[in-house]
C-alpha positions as CSV (number, residue, x, y, z in Angstrom):
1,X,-91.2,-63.2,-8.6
2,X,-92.7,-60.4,-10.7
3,X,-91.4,-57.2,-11.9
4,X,-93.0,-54.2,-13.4
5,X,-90.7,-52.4,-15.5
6,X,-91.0,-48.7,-15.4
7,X,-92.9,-47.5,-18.6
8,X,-91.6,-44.8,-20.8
9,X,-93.1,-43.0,-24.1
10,X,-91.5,-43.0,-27.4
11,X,-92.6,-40.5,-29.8
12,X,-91.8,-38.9,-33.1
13,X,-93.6,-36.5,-35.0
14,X,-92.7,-35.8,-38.7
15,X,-94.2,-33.1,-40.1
16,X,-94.3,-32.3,-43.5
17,X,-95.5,-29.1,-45.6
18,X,-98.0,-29.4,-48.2
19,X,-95.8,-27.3,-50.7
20,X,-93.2,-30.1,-50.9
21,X,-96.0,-32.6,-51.1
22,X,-96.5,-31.3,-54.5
23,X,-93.5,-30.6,-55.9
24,X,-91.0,-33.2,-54.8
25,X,-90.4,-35.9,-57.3
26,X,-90.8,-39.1,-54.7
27,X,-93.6,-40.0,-52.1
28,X,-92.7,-37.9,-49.2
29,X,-95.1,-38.5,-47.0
30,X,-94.1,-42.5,-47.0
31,X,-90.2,-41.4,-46.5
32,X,-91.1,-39.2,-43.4
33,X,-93.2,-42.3,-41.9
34,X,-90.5,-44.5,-42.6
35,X,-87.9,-41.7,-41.0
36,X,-90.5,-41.5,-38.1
37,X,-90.4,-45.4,-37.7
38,X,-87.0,-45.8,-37.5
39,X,-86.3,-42.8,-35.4
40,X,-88.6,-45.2,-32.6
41,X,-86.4,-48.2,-33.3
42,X,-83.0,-46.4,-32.7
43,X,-84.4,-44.9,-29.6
44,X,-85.6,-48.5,-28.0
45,X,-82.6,-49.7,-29.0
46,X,-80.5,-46.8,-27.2
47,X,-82.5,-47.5,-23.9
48,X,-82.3,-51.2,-24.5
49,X,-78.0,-50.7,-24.4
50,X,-78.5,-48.3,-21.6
51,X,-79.6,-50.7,-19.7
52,X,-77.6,-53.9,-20.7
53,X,-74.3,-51.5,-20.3
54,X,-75.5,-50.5,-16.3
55,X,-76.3,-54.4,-15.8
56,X,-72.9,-55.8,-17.0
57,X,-71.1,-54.3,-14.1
58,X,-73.5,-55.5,-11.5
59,X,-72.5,-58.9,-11.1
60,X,-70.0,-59.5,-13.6
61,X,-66.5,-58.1,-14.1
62,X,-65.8,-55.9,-17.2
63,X,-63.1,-57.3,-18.9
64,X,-60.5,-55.2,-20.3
65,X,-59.0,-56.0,-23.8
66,X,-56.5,-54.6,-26.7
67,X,-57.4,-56.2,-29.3
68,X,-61.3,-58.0,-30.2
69,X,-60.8,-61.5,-31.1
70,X,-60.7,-65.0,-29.5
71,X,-59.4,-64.5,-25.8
72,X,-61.5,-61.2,-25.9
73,X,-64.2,-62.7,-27.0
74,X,-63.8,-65.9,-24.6
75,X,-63.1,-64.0,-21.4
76,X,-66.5,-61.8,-21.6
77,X,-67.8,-65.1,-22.6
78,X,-67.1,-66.7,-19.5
79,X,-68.0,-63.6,-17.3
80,X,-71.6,-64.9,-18.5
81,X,-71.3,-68.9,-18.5
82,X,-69.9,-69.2,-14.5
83,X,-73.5,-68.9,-13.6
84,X,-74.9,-72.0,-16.0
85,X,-76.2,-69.5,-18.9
86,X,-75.1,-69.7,-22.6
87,X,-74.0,-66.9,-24.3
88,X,-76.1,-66.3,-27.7
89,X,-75.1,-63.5,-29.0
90,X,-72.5,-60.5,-29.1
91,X,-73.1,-57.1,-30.2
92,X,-70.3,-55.0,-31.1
93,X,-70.0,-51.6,-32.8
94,X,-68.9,-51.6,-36.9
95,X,-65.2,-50.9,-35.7
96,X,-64.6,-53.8,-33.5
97,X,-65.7,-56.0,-36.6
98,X,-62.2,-54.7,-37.8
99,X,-60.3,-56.1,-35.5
100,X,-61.9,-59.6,-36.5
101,X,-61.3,-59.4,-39.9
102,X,-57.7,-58.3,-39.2
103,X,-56.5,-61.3,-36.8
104,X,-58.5,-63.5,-38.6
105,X,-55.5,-65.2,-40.3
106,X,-54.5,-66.2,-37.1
107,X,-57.4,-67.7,-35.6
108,X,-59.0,-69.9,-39.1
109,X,-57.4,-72.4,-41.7
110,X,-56.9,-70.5,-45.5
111,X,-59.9,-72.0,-46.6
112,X,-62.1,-70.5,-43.6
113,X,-60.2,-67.3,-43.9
114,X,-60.9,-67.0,-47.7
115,X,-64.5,-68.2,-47.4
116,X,-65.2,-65.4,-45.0
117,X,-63.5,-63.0,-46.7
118,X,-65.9,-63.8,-49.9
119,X,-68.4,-63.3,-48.0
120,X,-67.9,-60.4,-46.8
121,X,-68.8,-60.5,-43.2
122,X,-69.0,-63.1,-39.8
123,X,-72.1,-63.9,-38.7
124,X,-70.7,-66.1,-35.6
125,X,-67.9,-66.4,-33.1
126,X,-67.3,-69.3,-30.5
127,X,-71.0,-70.3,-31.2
128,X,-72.4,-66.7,-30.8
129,X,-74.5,-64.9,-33.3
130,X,-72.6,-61.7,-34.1
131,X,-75.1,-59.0,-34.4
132,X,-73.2,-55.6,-35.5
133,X,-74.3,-52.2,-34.8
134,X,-74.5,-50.0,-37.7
135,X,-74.7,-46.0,-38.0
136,X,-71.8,-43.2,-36.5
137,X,-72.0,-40.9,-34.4
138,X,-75.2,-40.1,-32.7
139,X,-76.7,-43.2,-34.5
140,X,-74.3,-45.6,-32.9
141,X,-75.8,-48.0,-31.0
142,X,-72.9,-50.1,-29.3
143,X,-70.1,-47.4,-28.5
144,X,-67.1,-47.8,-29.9
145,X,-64.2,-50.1,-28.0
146,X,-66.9,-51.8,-26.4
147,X,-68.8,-55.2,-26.5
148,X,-71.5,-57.1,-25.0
149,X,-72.4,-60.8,-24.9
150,X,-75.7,-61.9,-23.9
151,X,-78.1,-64.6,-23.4
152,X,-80.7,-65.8,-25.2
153,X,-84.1,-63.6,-24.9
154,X,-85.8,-66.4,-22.1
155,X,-82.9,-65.4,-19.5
156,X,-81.8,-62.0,-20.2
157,X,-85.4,-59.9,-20.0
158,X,-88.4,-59.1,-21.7
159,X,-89.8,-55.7,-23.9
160,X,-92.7,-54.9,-22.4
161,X,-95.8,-53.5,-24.7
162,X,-98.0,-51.3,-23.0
163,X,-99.3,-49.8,-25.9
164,X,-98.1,-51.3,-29.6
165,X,-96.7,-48.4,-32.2
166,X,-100.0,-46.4,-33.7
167,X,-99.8,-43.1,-35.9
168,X,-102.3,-40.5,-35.7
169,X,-102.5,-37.8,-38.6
170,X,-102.9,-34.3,-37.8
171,X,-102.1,-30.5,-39.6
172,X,-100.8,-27.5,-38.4
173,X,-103.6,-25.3,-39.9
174,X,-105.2,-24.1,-36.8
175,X,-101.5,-22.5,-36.0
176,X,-101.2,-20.7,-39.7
177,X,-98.9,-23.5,-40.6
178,X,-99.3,-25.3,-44.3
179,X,-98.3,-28.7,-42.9
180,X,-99.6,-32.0,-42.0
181,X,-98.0,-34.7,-40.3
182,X,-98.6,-37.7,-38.0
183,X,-97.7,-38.6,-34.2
184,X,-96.2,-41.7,-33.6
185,X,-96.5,-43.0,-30.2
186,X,-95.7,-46.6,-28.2
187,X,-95.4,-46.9,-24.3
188,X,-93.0,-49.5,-23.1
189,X,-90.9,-50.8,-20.9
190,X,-87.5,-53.1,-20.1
191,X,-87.0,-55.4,-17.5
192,X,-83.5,-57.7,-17.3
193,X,-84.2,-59.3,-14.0
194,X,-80.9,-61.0,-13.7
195,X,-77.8,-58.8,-14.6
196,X,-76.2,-62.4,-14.5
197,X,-76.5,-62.5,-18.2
198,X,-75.2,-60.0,-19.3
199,X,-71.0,-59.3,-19.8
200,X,-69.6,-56.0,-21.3
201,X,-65.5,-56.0,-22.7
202,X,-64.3,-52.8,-23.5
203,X,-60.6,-51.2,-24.3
């Protein structure tokens, strides 16, 4: 079977004026590409959740929990593995890492627990990479009291490239305006055929 996703453009456009090109004491036209650049990845990745958090209802049941550690963990877990898929990976939001930390005692030997706690962070659960969201507010990815596990990339979907990333320069001169700046464009698309693989917890 084949499916066309639906294709979308992602744009930014920084603009900056020549005045603060001059007197600003660091290489602002690199920091407003780099802004520009990761304005595009934080929008992929918002329509990227959008779509895993419609999916996980679908098919699977959205488990409800209290607290985010092993049962949690296992019972979104298996919401994925019934149908014969492995669970990969689980993205969570910064505050759901807390509750890890927290019951950790209870779930590792001392020498785990203090080896982690060196560390600094848990990079895998029950087998599962842990990837964790980073950024408040409007820049937060995962919402908080909520969690997703997921397959591997060859059975949840693909990122369709229509067009890769490019950046054209342009100026506002014509308009009056003392400022030049650069359009940043990409046209893409998701697709998760199977919402099998996909398993949301939330609180």
């Amino acid at each position: 079977k084949f499916v066309q996703p639906t294709e979308f453009k992602i744009t930014s456009f920084p603009s900056v004026d020549i005045e603060d090109i001059y007197q600003m004491n660091y290489d602002v036209l690199d920091r407003a590409q780099d802004t520009a650049r990761q304005e595009i990845e934080l929008r992929e990745d918002h329509q990227a959740l959008a779509m895993l958090d419609k999916a996980a209802s679908v098919v699977n049941t959205v488990t409800t929990y209290t607290t985010l550690g092993t049962a949690a963990f296992e019972d979104v877990r298996y919401e994925v593995e019934k149908h014969r898929l492995l669970v990969e990976m689980f993205l969570i939001n910064r505050r759901e890492l807390s509750d890890i930390v927290k019951t950790m005692s209870q779930t590792v030997d001392p020498v785990t627990e203090r080896e982690l706690l060196l560390a600094g962070y848990i990079g895998s659960y029950l087998n599962a990479q842990i990837l964790t969201a980073a950024g408040t507010g409007v820049q937060e990815v995962v919402p908080a009291g909520t969690f997703f596990a997921i397959t591997g990339a060859d059975y949840l979907g693909e990122l369709g490239v229509r067009v890769e990333l490019f950046s054209e320069p342009y100026n506002k001169y014509a308009m009056q305006e003392t400022s030049k700046g650069w359009v940043f464009c990409e046209i893409v698309g998701f697709a998760l055929p199977s919402a099998r693989a996909v398993a949301k917890g939330t609180k």
